[in-house]
C-alpha positions, 0 to 999 in steps of 0.5 A: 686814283694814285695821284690821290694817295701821293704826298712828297716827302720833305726829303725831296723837296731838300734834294730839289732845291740842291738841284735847283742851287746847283743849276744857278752855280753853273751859271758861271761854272760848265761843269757845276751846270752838267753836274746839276743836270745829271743830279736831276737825272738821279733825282727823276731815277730816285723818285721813279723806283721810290714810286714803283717801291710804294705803289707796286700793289694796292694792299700793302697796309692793312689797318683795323680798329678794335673798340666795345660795342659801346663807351662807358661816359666819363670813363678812360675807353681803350682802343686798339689799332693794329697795323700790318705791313705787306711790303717786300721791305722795312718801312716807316708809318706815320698812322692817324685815326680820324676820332669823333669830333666830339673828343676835338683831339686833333693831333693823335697821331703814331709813326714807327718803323714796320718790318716786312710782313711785320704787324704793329699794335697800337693803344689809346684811350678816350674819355666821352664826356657826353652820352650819344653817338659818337661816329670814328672814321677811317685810319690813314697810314702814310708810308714812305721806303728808306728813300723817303722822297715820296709818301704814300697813304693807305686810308682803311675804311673803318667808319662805325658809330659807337654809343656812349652809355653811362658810366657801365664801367663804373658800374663793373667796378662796383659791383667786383666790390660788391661782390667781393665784399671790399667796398669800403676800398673805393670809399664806402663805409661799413655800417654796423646792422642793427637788430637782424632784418633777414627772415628765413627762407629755406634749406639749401646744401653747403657750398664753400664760403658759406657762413658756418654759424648757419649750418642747420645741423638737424638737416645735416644728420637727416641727410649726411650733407652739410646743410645751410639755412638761407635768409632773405630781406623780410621786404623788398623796399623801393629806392628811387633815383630821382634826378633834377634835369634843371638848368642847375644841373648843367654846371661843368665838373671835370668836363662832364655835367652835374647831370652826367654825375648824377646819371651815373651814381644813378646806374650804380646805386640802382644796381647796389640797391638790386645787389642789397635785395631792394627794388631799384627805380627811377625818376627823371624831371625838369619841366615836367617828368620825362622818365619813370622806370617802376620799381623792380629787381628782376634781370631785366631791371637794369637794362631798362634803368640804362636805357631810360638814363642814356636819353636823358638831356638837360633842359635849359629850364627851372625844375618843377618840385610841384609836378614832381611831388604830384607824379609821386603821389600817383606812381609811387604808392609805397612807402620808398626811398627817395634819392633825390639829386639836385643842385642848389645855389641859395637858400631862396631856391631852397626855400620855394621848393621846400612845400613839394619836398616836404610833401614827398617827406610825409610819405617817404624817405627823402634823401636831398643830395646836391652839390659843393662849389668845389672852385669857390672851395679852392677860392677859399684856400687861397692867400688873400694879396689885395683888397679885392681878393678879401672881397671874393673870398668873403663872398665865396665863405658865405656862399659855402655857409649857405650850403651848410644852412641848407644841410641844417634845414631840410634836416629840420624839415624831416628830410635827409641831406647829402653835401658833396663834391661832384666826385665823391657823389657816387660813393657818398650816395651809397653810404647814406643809402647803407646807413639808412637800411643799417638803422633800419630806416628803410 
């Protein structure tokens, strides 16, 4: 109905209480009193052309919303919103998109004058913190003409729920490094190879970019092409992510969990791992394990390994590391690497899940990545102007020496550490996993 999409401009309401001030001056002036009778004349005439103007057709505002298919979760995801005016004349819009409640942005909002016939594209981003369904509304526009007594809002139907997958956005990044063989741009370190652990595989002709030194000159001379060798990894090695869905995986970091984090790193190194030859699983446990996806390389693989890490949700529990280890010695028969990313906060918490890690060592390459209190590091840099300032930083200091401690430990225990900062833990991850398979570890 249009007394629906009506709204007053607050021009109107000025013209009104001019009209309103004139009618009480013309209680001591005739004139002043027939003055403001035919200013309301002129105000009733304005409002009705102003309406006749802004409700002439039903489709005068057309609003559509382009977003993916799906969000990349902790990433910047660009949305696009492209307004075209129908009217006969220039306008102004004031455009408002209704976001998920989920972003709790309330004050989106765009206004800019259209031309008739005119159509105005309009950017933003949003950045989800948590995976799921995340459900985008209508777009309201509210028009007003030059007159701007009367307003009127065109509300576009376009409701859509849009899911929010780990970081796959992340995962182009990588894998464009990769590709291109820069990975050391975004952090990653270049590792020297020990020995040589390529085999050959077979004979294939050349193609540009191909390493000259593994040109296979009799082959060339018996079929007057240009020959190359082609190796592949002697065997494809299992690398698992293993992920602690704990109550401790739970502490925020730039508005995302540690779980986020870690889910995250999971889907880029599982798809370094496939790029490096080796077969990329996966393992998810708190309570109890909730999700394997078996080691494997083929097309599918990290589909699959998207689709386990999209359900996983942090349990308000304590980890079990002897269930872990159990399931491990069941489903994972094959000497493997284990990234195991957890988090802990003393050294007794390390200690009583000591037995189980060192269970998984004596079968496999364990990788214990767990995190840095990055707000007791900022504590720690801070002047100290009282008593109790002393105090906090002094506990800070031996709450950041007992992750140092644990560093020490696990290596004593034949177990590989990894201490980060939440935002370095993927390419932190990456070059451990690219150290080891340069000594040869794996």
């Amino acid at each position: 109905m249009i007394w629906r999409q009506l709204y007053v401009h607050h021009r109107f309401y000025l013209a009104l209480g001019m009209v309103i001030l004139a009618f009480l001056l013309g209680m001591f002036s005739l004139f002043i009193f027939w003055l403001a009778i035919v200013l309301l004349l002129v105000l009733g005439i304005l409002v009705v052309v102003d309406a006749s103007r802004l409700f002439g057709n039903d489709r005068w505002i057309d609003a559509h919303r382009e977003l993916r298919q799906r969000l990349s979760n902790g990433d910047q995801n660009p949305v696009r919103l492209s307004i075209k005016s129908h009217y006969p004349e220039a306008v102004r819009v004031r455009v408002i998109d209704e976001l998920p409640v989920r972003f709790q942005i309330r004050d989106l909002h765009w206004a800019f004058a259209l031309a008739p016939g005119a159509t105005k594209s309009v950017r933003y981003t949003v950045r989800p913190v948590e995976r799921g369904i995340y459900h985008f509304g209508a777009i309201h526009c509210f028009v007003h003409t030059k007159l701007g007594l009367l307003i009127r809002r065109h509300s576009a139907d376009a409701a859509r729920a849009v899911k929010v997958y780990p970081s796959y956005l992340q995962l182009r990044h990588y894998s464009f490094l990769a590709f291109d063989k820069r990975l050391q741009i975004d952090g990653i370190k270049r590792v020297r190879q020990l020995g040589h652990t390529m085999e050959f595989e077979h004979i294939r002709e050349y193609v540009q970019g191909d390493d000259t030194r593994v040109l296979n000159w009799k082959a060339t001379a018996r079929t007057a092409k240009p020959m190359v060798n082609a190796f592949q990894d002697e065997r494809a090695q299992p690398v698992f992510c293993v992920l602690d869905k704990g109550r401790l995986m739970e502490m925020p970091f730039e508005g995302m969990t540690l779980l986020d984090h870690a889910i995250n790193t999971a889907l880029v190194m599982s798809y370094i791992a496939i790029h490096k030859q080796d077969k990329a699983g996966l393992i998810t446990f708190a309570s109890k394990v909730d999700a394997i996806v078996p080691p494997g390389r083929r097309s599918h693989q990290m589909h699959r390994i998207l689709e386990a890490l999209y359900k996983q949700q942090t349990e308000f529990m304590e980890a079990d590391f002897e269930h872990l280890a159990a399931t491990v010695r069941r489903q994972a028969r094959q000497r493997s690497l284990m990234l195991l990313i957890t988090n802990f906060e003393s050294v007794v918490g390390l200690r009583r899940q000591l037995p189980y890690l060192s269970t998984i060592a004596a079968h496999h390459v364990v990788v214990v990545i767990f995190f840095q209190n990055t707000e007791l590091h900022a504590l720690t840099r801070q002047p100290a102007r009282s008593l109790r300032e002393i105090y906090h930083q002094t506990l800070a200091e031996k709450a950041l020496h007992e992750k140092q401690l644990m560093v020490r430990i696990l290596r004593n225990h034949g177990m590989h550490a990894v201490l980060t900062d939440p935002g370095d833990l993927t390419p932190n991850t990456i070059n451990q996993y690219l150290a080891l398979k340069a000594r040869g570890v794996i």
